[in-house]
Chimera marker file (.cmm) of the C-alpha trace (Angstrom):
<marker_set name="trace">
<marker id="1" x="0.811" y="6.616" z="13.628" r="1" g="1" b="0" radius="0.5"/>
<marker id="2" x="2.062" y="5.767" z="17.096" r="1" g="1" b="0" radius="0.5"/>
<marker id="3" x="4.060" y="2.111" z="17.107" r="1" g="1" b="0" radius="0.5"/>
<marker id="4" x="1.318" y="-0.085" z="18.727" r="1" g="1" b="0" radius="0.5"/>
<marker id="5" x="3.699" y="-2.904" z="19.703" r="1" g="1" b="0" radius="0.5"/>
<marker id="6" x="6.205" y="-0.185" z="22.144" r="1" g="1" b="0" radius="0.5"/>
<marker id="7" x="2.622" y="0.357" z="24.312" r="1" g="1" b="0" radius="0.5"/>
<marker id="8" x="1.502" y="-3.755" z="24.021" r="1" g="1" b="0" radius="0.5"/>
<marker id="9" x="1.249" y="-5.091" z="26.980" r="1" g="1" b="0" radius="0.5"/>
<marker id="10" x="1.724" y="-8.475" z="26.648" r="1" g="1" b="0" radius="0.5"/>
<marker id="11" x="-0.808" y="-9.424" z="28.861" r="1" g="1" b="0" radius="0.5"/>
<marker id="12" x="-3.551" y="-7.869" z="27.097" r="1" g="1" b="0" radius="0.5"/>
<marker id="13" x="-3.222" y="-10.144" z="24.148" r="1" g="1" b="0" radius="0.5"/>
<marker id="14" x="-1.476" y="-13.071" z="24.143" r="1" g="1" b="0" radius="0.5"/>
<marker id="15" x="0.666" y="-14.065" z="20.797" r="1" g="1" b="0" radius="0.5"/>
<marker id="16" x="-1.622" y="-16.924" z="20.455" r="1" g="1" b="0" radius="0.5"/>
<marker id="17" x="-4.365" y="-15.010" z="19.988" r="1" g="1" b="0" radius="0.5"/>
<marker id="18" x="-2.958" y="-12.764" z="17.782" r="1" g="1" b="0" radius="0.5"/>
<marker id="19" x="-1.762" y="-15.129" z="15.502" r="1" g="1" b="0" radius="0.5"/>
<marker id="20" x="-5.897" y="-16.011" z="15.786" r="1" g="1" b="0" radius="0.5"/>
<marker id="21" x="-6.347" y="-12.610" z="14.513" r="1" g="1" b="0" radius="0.5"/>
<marker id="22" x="-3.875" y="-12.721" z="12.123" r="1" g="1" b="0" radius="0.5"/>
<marker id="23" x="-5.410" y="-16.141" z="10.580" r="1" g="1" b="0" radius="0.5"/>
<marker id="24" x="-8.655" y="-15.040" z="10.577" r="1" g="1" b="0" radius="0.5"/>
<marker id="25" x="-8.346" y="-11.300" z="9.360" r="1" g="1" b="0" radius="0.5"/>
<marker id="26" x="-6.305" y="-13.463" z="6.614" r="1" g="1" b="0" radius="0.5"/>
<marker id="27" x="-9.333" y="-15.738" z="5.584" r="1" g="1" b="0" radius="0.5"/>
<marker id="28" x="-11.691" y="-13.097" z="5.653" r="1" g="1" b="0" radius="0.5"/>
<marker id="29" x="-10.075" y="-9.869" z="4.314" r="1" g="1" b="0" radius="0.5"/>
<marker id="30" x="-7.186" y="-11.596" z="1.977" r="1" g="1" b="0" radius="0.5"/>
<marker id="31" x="-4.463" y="-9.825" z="3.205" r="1" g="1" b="0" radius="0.5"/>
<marker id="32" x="-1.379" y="-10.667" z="5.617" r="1" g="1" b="0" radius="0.5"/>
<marker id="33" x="-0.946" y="-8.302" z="8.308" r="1" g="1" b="0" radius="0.5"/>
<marker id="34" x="2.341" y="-7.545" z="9.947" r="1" g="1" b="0" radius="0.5"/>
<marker id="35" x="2.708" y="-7.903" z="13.806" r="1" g="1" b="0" radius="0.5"/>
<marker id="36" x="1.893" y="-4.143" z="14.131" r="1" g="1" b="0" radius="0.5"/>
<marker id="37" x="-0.746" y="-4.542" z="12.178" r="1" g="1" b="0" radius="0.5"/>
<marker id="38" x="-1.884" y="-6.970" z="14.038" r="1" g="1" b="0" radius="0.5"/>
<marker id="39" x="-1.619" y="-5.643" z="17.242" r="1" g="1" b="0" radius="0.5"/>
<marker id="40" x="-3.148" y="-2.295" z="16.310" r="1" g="1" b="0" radius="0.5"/>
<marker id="41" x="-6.353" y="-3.912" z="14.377" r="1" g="1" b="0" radius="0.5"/>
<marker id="42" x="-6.510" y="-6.542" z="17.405" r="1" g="1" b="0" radius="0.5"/>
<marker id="43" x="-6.553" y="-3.604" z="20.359" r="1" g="1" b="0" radius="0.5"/>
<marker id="44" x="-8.975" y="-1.773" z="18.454" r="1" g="1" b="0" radius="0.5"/>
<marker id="45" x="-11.306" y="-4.132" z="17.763" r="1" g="1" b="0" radius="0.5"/>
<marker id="46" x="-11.103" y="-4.997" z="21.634" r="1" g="1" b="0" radius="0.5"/>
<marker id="47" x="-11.660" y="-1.634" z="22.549" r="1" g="1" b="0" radius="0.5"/>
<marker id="48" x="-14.856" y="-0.933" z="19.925" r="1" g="1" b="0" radius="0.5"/>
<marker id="49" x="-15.911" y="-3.962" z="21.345" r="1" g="1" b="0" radius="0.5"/>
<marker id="50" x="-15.578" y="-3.339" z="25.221" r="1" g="1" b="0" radius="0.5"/>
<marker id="51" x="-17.107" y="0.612" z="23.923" r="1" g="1" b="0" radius="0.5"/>
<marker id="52" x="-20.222" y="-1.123" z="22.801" r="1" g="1" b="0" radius="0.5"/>
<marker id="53" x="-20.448" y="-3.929" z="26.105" r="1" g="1" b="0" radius="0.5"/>
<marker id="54" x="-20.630" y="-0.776" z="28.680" r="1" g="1" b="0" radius="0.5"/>
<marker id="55" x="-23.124" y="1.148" z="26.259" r="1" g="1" b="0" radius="0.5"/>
<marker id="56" x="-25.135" y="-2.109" z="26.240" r="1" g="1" b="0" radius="0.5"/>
<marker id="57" x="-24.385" y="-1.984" z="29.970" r="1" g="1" b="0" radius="0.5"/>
<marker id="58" x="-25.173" y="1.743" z="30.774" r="1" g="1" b="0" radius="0.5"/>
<marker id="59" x="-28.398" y="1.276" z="28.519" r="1" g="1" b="0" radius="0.5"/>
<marker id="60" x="-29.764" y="-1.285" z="30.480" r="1" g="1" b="0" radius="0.5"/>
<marker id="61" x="-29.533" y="0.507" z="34.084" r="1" g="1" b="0" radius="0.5"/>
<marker id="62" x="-31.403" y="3.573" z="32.247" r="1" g="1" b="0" radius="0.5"/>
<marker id="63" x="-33.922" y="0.912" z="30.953" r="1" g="1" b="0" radius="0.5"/>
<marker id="64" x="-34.235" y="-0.921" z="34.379" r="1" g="1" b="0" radius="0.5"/>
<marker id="65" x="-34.403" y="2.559" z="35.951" r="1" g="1" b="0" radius="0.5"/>
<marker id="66" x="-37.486" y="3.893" z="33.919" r="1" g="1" b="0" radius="0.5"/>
<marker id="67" x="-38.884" y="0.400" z="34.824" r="1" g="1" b="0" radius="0.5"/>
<marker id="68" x="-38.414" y="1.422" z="38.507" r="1" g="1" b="0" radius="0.5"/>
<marker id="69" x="-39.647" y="4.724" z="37.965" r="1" g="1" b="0" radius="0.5"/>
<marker id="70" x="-42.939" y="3.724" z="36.098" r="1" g="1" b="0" radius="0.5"/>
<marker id="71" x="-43.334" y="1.257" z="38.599" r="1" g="1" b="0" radius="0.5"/>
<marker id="72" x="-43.132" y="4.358" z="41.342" r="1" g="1" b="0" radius="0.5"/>
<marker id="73" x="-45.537" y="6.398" z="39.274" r="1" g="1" b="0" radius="0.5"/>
<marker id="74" x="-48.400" y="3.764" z="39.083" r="1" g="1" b="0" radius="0.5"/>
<marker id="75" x="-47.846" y="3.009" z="42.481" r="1" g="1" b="0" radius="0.5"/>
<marker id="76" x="-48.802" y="7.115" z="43.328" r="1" g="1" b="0" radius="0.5"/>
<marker id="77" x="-51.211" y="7.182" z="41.336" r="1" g="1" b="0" radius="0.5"/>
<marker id="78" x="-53.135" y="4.468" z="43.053" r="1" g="1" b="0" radius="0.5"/>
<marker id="79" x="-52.297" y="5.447" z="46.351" r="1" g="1" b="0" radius="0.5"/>
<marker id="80" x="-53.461" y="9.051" z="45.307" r="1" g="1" b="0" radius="0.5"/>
<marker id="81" x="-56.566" y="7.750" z="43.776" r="1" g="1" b="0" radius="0.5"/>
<marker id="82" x="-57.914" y="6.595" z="47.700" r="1" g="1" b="0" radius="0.5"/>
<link id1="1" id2="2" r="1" g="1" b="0" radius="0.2"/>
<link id1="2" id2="3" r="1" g="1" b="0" radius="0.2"/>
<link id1="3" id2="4" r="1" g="1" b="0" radius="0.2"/>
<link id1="4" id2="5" r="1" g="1" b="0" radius="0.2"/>
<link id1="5" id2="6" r="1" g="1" b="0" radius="0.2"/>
<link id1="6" id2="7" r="1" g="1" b="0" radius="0.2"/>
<link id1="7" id2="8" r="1" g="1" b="0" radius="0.2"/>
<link id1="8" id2="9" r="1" g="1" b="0" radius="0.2"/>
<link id1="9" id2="10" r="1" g="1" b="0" radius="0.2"/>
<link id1="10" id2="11" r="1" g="1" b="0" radius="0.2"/>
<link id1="11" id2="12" r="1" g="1" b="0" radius="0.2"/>
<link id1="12" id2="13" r="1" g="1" b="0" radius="0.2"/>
<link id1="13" id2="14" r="1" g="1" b="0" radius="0.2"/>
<link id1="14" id2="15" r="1" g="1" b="0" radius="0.2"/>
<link id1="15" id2="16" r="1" g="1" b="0" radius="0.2"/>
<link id1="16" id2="17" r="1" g="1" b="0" radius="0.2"/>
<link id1="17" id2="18" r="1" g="1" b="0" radius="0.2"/>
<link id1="18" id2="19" r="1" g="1" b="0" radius="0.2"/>
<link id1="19" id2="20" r="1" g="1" b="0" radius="0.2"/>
<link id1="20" id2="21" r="1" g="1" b="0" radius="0.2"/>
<link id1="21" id2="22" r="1" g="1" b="0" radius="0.2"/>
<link id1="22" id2="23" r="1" g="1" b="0" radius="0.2"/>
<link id1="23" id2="24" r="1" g="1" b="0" radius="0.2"/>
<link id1="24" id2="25" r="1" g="1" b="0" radius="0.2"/>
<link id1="25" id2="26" r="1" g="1" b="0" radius="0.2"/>
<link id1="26" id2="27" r="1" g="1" b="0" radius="0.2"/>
<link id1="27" id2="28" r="1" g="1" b="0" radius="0.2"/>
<link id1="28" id2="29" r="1" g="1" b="0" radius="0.2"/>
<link id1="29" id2="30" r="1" g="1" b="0" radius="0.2"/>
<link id1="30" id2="31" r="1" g="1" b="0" radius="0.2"/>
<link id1="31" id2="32" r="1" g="1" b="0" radius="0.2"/>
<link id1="32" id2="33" r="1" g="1" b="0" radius="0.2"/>
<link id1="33" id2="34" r="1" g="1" b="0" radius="0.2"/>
<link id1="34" id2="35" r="1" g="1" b="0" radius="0.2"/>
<link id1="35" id2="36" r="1" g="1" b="0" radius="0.2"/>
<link id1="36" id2="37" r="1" g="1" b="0" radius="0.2"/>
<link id1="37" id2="38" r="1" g="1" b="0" radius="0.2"/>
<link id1="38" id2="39" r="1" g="1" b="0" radius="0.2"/>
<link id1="39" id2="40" r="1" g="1" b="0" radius="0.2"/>
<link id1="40" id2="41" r="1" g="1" b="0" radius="0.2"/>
<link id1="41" id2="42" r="1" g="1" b="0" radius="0.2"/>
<link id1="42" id2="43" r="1" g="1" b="0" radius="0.2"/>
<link id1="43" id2="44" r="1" g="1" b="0" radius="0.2"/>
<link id1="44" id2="45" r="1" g="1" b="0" radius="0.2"/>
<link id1="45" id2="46" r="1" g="1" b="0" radius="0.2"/>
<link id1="46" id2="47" r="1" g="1" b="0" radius="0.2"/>
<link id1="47" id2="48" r="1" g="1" b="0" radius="0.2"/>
<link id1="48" id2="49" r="1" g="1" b="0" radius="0.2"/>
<link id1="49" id2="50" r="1" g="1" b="0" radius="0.2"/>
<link id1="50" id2="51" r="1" g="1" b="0" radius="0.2"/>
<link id1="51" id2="52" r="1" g="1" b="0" radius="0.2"/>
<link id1="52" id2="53" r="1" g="1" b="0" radius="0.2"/>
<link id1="53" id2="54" r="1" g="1" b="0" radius="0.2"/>
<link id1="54" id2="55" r="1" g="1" b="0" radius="0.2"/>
<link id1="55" id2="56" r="1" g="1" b="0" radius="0.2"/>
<link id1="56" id2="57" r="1" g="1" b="0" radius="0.2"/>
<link id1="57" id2="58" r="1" g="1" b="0" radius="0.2"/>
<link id1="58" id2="59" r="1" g="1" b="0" radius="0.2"/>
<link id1="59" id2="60" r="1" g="1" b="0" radius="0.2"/>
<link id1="60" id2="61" r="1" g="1" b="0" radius="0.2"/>
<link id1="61" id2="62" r="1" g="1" b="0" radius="0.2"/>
<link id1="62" id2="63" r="1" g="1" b="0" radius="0.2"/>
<link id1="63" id2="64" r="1" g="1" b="0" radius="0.2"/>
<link id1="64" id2="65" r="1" g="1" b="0" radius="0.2"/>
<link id1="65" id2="66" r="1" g="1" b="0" radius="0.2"/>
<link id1="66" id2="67" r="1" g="1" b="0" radius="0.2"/>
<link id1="67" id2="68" r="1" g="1" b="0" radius="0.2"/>
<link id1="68" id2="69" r="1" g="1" b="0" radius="0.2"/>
<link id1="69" id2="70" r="1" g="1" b="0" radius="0.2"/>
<link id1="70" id2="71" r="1" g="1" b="0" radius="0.2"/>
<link id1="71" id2="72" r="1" g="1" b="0" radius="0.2"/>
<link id1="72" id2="73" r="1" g="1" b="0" radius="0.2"/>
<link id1="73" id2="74" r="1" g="1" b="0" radius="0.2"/>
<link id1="74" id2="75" r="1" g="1" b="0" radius="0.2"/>
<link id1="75" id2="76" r="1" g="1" b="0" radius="0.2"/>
<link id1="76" id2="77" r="1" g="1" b="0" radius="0.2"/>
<link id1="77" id2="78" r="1" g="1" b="0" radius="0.2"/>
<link id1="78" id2="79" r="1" g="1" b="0" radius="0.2"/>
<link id1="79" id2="80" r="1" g="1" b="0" radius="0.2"/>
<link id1="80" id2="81" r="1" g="1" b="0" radius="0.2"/>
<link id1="81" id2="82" r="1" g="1" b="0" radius="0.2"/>
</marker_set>
């Protein structure tokens, strides 16, 4: 396992909010992390979470796209129907 905390930027997270982590991983799982632990949980939990925002993202375009193009469609049709 790579060391997460030689890659952290320190800018990404700040210590504040991993100590949030920390606290709250704490209350809900029961166990004390290390800092490493920490960090690595925190970043990937940031990253599954930014993963799923530009699914949600790229989903929406290919929904508001089909929109367009059913829109289009009808819009041939009628002008084919006169």
């Amino acid at each position: 396992m790579k060391d997460p905390i030689k890659k952290h930027d320190p800018g990404v997270i700040s210590e504040e909010k991993l100590e949030e982590f920390k606290r709250i991983y704490k209350t809900k799982f029961g166990k004390d992390l290390t800092k490493a632990e920490t960090l690595e949980k925190g970043l990937s939990l940031m990253n599954l979470m930014k993963t799923i925002i530009l699914e949600n993202e790229r989903q929406r375009k290919l929904d508001k796209k089909k929109i367009n193009m059913k829109i289009i469609m009808k819009l041939n049709q009628n002008v084919f129907k006169r």
